[in-house]
N, C-alpha and C positions, 0 to 999 in steps of 0.2 A: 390363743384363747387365755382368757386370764379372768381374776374376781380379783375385786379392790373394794377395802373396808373404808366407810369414814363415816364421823360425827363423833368421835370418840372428844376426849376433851375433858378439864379440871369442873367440878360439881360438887356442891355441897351436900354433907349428909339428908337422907330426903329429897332430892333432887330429882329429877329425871333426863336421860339422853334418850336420843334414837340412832341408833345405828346401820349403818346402809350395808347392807354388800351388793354391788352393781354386778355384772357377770358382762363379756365381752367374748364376742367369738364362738359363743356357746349358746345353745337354747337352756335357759335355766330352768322351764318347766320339765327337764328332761331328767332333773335331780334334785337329789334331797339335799338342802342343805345345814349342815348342823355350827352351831355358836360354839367353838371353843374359848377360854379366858388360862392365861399363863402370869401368876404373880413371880414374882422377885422370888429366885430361889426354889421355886417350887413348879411342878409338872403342868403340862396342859392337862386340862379336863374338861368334858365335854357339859357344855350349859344350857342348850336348847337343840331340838330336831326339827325338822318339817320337812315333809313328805313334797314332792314334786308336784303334785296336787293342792296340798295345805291341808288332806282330810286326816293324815297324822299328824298329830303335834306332842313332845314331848319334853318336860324340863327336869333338869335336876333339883330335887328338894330345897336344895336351900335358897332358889328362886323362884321356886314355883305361889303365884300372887302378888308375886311382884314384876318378873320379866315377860313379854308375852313378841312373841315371832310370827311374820304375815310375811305375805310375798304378794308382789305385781307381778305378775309371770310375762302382762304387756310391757311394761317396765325390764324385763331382767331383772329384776331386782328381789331381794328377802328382806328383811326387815327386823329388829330387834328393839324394841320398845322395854326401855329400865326405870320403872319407878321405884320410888320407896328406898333409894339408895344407902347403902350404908361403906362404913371405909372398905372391909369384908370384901366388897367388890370391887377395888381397885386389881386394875391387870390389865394387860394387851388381851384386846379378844381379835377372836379371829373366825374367818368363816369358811367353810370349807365345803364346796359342793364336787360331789359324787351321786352317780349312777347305781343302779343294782346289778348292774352287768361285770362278771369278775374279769379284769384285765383291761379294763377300760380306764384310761386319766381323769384322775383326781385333780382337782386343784386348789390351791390354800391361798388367802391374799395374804397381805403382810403385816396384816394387822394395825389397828386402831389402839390406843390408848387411853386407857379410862382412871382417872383417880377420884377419889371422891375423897375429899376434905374440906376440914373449914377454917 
């Protein structure tokens, strides 16, 4: 079982991407998946949540009106929607779906790559 990120790719300030994470092997309505993004030199941190449902959703401040997360649960599939882009958010992001059950596999894909320049 596995997740795999893409749509990542070079965009201009203001721009918009959409990013996938597909799931395999897995029922993905069966977990939350959250959006982490890791720049150059600096930590992962977490950018967006959604519930196994979709009826939580949650972003971190400084994308919150700009980024917004949806999932096709028929699809396997989450979704990460980036407008309004600025450099700020250039980074691998990455996705990572887990359960709420402790001791159960996690899984991370390997991330997409995002730069925003002009």
């Amino acid at each position: 079982a596995h997740v795999v990120e893409s749509g990542g790719g070079l965009v201009q300030p203001g721009g918009s991407l959409t990013l996938s994470c597909a799931a395999s092997g897995l029922t993905l309505s069966d977990y939350a998946v959250m959006w982490y993004r890791q720049a150059p030199g600096q930590e992962r941190y977490l950018v967006a949540t959604i519930s196994g449902t979709g009826n939580f959703i949650n972003y971190t401040d400084s994308v919150k009106g700009r980024f917004t997360t949806s999932r096709d649960n028929a699809k396997n599939t989450v979704f990460l929607q980036m407008d309004s882009l600025k450099p700020e958010d250039t980074a691998v992001y990455y996705c990572h779906a887990e359960r709420p059950v402790p001791g159960t596999p996690t899984y991370w894909g390997q991330g997409t790559q995002v730069t925003v320049s002009s």
